[in-house]
C-alpha positions in Angstrom: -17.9 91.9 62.7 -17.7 93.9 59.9 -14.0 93.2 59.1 -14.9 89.2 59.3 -18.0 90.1 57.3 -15.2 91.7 54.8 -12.6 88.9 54.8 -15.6 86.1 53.7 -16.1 88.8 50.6 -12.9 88.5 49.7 -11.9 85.0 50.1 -15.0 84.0 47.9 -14.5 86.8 45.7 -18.6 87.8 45.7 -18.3 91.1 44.2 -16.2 92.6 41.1 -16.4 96.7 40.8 -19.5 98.2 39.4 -21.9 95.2 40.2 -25.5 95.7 40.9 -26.7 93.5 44.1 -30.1 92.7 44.9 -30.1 92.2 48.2 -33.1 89.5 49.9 -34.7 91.7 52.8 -37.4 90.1 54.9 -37.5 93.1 57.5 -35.9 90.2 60.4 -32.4 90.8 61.9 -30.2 88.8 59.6 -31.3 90.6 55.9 -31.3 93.8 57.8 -27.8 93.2 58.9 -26.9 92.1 55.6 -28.6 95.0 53.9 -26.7 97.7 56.3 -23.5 96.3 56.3 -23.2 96.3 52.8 -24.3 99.7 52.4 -21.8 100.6 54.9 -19.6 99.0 52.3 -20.8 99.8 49.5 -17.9 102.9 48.6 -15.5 100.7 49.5 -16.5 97.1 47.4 -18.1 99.6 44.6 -20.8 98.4 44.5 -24.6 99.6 44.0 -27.4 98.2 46.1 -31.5 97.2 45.3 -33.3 95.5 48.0 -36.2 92.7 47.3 -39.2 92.0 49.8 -41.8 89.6 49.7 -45.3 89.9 51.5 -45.7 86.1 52.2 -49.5 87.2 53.5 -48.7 84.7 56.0 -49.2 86.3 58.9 -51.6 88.8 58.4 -51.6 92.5 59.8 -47.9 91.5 61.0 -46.8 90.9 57.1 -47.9 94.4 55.9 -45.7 95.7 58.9 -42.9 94.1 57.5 -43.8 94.8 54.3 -44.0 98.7 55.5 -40.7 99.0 57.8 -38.9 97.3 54.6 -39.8 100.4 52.7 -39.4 102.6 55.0 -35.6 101.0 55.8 -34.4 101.5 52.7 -35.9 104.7 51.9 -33.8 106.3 55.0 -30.8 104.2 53.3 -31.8 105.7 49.4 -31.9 102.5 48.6 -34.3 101.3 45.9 -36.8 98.8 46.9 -38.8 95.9 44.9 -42.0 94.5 46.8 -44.1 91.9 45.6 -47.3 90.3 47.8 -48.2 87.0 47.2 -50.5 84.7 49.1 -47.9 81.6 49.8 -49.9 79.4 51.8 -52.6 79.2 48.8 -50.1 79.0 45.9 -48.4 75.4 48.5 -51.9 74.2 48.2 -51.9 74.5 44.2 -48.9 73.4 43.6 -49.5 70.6 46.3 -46.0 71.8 48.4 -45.0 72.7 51.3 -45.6 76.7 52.5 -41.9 76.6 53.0 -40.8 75.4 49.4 -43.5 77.1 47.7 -42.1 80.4 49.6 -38.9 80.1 48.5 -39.8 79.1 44.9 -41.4 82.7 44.8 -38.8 84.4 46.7 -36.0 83.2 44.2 -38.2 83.8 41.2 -38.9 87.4 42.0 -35.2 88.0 43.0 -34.2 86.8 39.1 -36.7 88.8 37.9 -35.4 92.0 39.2 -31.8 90.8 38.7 -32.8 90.8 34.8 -34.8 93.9 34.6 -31.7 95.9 36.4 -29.5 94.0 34.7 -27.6 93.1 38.1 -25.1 91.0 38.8 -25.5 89.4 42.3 -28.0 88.5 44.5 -27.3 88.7 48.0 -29.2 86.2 50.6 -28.7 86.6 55.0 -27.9 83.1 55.7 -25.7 83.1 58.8 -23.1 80.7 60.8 -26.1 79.4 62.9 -28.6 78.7 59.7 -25.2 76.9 58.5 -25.1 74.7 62.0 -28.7 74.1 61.9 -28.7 72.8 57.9 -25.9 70.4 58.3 -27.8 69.1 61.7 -30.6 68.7 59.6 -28.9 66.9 56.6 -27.1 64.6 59.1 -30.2 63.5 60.7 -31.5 62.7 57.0 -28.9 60.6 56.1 -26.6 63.1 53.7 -23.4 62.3 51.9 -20.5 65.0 51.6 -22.2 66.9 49.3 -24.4 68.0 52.2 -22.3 68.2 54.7 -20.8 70.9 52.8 -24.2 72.6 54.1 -24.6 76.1 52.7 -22.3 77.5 49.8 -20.9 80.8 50.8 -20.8 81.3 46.6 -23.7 79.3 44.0 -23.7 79.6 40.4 -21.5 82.8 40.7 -24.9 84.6 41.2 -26.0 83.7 45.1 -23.8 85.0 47.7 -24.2 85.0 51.5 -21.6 87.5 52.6 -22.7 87.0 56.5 -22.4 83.1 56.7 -19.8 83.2 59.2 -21.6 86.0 61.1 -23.2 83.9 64.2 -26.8 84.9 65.1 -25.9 86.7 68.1 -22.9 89.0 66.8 -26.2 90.1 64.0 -28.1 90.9 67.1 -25.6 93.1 68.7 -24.9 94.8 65.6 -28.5 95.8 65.1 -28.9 96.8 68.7 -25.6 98.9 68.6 -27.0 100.4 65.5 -30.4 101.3 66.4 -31.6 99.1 63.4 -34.9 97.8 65.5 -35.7 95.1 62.9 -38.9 93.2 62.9 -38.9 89.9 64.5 -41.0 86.9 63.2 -42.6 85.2 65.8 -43.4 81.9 64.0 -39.4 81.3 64.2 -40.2 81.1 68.3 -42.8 78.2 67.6 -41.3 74.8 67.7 -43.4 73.4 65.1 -41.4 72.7 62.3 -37.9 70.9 61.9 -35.6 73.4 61.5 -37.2 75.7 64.4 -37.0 72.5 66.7 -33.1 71.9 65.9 -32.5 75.9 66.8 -34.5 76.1 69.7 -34.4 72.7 71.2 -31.6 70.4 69.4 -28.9 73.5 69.2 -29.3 74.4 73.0 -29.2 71.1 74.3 -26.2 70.3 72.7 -24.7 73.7 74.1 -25.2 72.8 77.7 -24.7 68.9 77.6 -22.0 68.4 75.1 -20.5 71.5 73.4 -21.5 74.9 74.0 -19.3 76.0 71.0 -20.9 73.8 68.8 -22.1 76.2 66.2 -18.4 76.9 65.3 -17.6 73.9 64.9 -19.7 72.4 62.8 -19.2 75.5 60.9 -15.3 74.3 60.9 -16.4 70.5 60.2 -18.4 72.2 56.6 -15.5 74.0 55.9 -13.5 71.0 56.5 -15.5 69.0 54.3 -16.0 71.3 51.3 -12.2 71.9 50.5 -12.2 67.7 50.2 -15.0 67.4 48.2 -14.7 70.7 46.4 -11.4 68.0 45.0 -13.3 65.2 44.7 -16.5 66.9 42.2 -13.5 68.7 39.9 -11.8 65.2 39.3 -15.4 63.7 38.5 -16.3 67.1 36.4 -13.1 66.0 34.5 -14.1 62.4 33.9 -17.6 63.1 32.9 -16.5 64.9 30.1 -14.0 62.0 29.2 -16.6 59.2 29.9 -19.6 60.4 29.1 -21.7 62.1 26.0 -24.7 64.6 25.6 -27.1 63.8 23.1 -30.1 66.0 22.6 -32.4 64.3 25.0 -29.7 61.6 26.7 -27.0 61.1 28.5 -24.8 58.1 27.4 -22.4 57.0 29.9 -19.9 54.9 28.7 -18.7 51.3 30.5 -15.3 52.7 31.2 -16.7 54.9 34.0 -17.9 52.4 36.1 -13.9 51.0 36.5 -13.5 54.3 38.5 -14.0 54.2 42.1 -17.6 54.4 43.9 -17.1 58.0 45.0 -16.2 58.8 41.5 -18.6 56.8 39.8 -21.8 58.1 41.7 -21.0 61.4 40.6 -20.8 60.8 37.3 -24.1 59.5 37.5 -25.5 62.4 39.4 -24.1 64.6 36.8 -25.7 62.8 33.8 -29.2 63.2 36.4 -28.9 66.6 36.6 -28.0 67.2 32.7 -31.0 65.3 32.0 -33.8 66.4 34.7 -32.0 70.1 35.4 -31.7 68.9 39.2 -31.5 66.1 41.6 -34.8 66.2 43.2 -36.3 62.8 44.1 -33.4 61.0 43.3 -32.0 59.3 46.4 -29.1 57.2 46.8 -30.9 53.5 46.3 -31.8 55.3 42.7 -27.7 56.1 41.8 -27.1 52.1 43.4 -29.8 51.0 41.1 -27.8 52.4 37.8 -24.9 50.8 39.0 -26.6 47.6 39.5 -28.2 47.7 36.0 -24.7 48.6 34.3 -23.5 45.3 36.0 -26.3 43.1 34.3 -26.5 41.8 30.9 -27.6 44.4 27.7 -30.9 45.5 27.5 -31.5 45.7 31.5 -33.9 48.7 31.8 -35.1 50.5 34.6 -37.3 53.5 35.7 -36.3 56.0 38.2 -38.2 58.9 39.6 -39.3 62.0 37.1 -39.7 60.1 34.4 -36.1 58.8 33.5 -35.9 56.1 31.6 -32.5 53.8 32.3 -30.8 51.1 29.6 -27.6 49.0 29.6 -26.6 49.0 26.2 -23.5 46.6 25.5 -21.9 48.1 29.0 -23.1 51.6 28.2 -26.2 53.6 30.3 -27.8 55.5 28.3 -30.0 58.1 30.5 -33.6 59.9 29.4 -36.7 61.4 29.9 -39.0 58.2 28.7 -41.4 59.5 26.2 -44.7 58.5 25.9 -45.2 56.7 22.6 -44.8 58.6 19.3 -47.3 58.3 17.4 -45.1 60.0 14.2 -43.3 57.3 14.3 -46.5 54.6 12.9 -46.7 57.4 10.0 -45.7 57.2 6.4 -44.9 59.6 4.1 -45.0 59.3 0.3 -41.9 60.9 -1.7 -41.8 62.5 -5.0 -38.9 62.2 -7.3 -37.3 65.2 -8.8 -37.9 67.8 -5.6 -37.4 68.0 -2.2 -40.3 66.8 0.2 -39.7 68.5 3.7 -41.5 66.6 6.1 -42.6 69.1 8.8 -43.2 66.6 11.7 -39.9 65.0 11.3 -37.8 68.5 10.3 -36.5 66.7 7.1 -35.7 67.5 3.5 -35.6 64.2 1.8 -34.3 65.2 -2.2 -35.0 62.5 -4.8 -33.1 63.0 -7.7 -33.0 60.1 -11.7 -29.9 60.5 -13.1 -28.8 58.5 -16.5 -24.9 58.6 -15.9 -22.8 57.0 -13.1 -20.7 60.0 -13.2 -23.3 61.4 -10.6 -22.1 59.1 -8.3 -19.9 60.8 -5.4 -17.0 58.7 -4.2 -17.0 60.9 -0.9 -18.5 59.1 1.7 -21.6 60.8 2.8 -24.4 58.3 5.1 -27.0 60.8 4.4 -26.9 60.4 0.3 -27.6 57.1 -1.1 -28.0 55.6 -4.8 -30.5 53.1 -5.8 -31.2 50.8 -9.4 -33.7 52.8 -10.4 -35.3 50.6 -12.6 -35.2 47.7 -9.9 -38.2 49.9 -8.2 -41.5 49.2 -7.9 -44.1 50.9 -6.4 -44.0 53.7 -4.0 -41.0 55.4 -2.3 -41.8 55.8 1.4 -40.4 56.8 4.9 -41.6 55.1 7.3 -40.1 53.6 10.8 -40.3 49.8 11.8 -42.5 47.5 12.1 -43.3 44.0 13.8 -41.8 41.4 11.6 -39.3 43.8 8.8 -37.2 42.4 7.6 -34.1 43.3 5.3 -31.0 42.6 2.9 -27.6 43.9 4.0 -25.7 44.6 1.0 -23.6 41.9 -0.2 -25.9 39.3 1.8 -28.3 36.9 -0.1 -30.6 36.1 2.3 -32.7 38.7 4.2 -32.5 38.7 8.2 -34.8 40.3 10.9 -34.6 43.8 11.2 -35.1 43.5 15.1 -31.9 41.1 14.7 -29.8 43.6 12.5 -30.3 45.9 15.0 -28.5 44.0 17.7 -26.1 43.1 15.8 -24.8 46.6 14.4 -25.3 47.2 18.8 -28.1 50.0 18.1 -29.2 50.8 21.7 -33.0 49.8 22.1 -34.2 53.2 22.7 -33.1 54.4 19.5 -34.4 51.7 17.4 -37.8 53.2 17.0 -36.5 56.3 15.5 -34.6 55.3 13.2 -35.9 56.3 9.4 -36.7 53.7 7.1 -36.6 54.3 3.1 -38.9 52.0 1.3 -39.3 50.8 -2.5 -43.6 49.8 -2.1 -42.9 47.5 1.1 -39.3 46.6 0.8 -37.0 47.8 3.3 -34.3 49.8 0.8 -31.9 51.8 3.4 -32.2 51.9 6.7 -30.9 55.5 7.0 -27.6 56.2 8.8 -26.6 52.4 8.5 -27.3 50.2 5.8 -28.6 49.9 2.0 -30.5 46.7 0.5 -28.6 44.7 -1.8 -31.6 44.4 -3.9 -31.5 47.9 -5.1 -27.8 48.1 -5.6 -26.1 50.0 -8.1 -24.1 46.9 -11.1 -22.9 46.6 -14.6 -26.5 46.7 -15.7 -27.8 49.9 -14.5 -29.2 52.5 -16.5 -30.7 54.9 -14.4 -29.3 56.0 -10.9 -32.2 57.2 -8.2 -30.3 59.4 -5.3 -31.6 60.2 -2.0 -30.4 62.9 0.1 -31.5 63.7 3.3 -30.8 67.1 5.3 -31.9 68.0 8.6 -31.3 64.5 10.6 -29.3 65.0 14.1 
């Protein structure tokens, strides 16, 4: 066991020389396994060890035993040993989760704490060939794609490794009897009142004595099967979400050119741009990834609102995904600007310098869309920033007549949700430059001009 235990260390490469590994101990057969197998190791991978237990106060008197015989374990082993009691079952009702995901939330938490204060490397979780079986039995009877079939990652985010995955539950149990290990054994794992217990102790027998009494290995097989094809097919997609799509500080923008790829390609992408946004891909089911492609298909301006708050938009062929906002009330603000300093505007993050100049040889032939120069003397009133409003409206330069802002807007294919944000420099309550875009042609620069206003702004993304 301990050889095969060895070979799934080395084929995922888990551990480089000199790492600290915190190792998940619940006091149950599987973590103690884990935790003395890799101390049998240890010399040899070159490693050094730190075990992590959590009192769940779930089960009373039979916690603190755990909680005790953890200690104890590693103390024989001269292993040092983080403990941490927390009352799971009231933190579920707070948070309004389940025990089980409220359990685990702590779990992991407490395990990256001690992985920084050590300043480890690795964190090493007892998840075995049958919890592999059971998951995927599970996500097939939810209605999974690939991605779960894959079930448990022997490797996740080069920081979770399960060195005993292909260790079956009953090759753990010898090897702790053989040993003399006399772990602690959780009874509410023998109570068929949750989904995954009912899968190992009703589905998984059944299946054993009607169908396939190997049936463990081979779904194991079937994930491992799986996860070298779509291992492929997520690296070809990681390649064309960088090509086709863009990170903007709060949005994805997938461009049009992505949906010409095919489905399994395409709803990738789309999960990707989810999870760049949100930070994971919880809630979001597979009628939510159909509904982006839907929307791309329809005409500009389709919009649509998925779970966590995201905010969907076809511009011209492009989806533009983000965290919808609620409405900023900056944005209804003006702000007054002095000539001849700079006026930072804290709530926007902008230096705005205003600047009279008598020459044209202040002019700068270098193209710059953040410095612009106005007819001075064509000014009345005011100079203002300010953002839209219903009804602007404004001269292009080199236009006579003026034309709808809202209309301008389309036409230079601003997407919607940026429209709103977009700052507006004002002579009293004409529209003068519309920042990052266009300048009026009422305020431009001729023959005639004596004095030159600039503008320059620093500090817009």
């Amino acid at each position: 066991m301990i050889e095969k235990i060895m070979n799934t260390i080395k084929q995922n490469a888990m551990f480089k020389e000199g790492d600290k590994v915190i190792v998940g101990v619940s006091g149950g057969p599987d973590s103690i396994c884990l935790l003395h197998v890799l101390y049998t190791l240890k010399e040899e991978l070159r490693i050094t060890l730190a075990a992590a237990h959590i009192n769940h106060c779930l089960r009373g008197e039979e916690a603190d035993k755990d909680e005790e015989y953890v200690k104890r374990f590693c103390n024989e082993l001269g292993i040092e040993c983080f403990v941490k009691k927390i009352d799971v079952h009231k933190l579920s009702k707070e948070k309004s989760i389940s025990c089980e995901m409220a359990g685990r939330e702590v779990r992991y938490k407490f395990f990256e704490e001690i992985l920084n204060n050590i300043e480890g490397q690795k964190i090493a979780i007892a998840h075995n060939a049958n919890d592999q079986a059971e998951t995927v039995l599970m996500r097939i009877m939810r209605g999974t794609g690939l991605e779960g079939l894959v079930g448990i990652k022997a490797v996740r985010d080069e920081i979770y490794v399960r060195p005993i995955l292909n260790v079956s539950r009953n090759e753990i149990e010898s090897y702790c009897e053989v040993n003399k290990l006399n772990p602690r054994i959780d009874k509410t794992n023998l109570e068929n009142i949750f989904t995954r217990n009912k899968i190992r102790l009703e589905l998984v027998p059944y299946i054993q004595q009607n169908f396939n009494k190997d049936i463990i290995e081979a779904l194991n097989r079937m994930a491992d099967t799986i996860r070298v094809d779509n291992d492929y097919i997520n690296k070809v997609s990681t390649e064309l979400y960088r090509k086709y799509c863009k990170k903007l500080k709060s949005k994805v923008i997938i461009y049009k050119e992505a949906f010409q790829e095919n489905e399994a390609i395409v709803t990738r992408i789309i999960r990707m741009s989810l999870n760049e946004i949100k930070g994971d891909l919880r809630n979001f089911e597979k009628v939510h990834i159909y509904d982006i492609i839907n929307i791309q298909k329809n005409s500009t301006g389709k919009v649509a609102m998925l779970p966590n708050n995201i905010e969907v938009i076809n511009n011209y062929g492009d989806i533009s995904l983000y965290i919808k906002k609620e409405v900023n009330l900056i944005n209804n603000r003006e702000y007054t600007l002095e000539i001849n300093k700079k006026n930072y505007l804290e709530d926007l993050d902008l230096n705005i310098s205003l600047k009279v100049y008598t020459n044209k040889k202040c002019l700068d032939s270098k193209k710059n869309n953040l410095i612009k120069y106005f007819d001075y003397d064509k000014i009345d009133g005011d100079i203002k920033l300010r953002y839209r409003k219903n009804g602007d409206k404004f001269t292009p330069l080199g236009m006579r007549g003026s034309k709808k802002l809202k209309d301008l807007f389309m036409d230079l294919k601003i997407p919607k949700d940026e429209r709103n944000n977009i700052p507006l420099i004002c002579f009293k309550e004409e529209i003068a430059w519309i920042v990052d875009y266009r300048v009026s042609d009422k305020f431009k620069i001729d023959e005639n001009t004596k004095n030159i206003l600039q503008i320059k702004i620093e500090g817009e993304e």
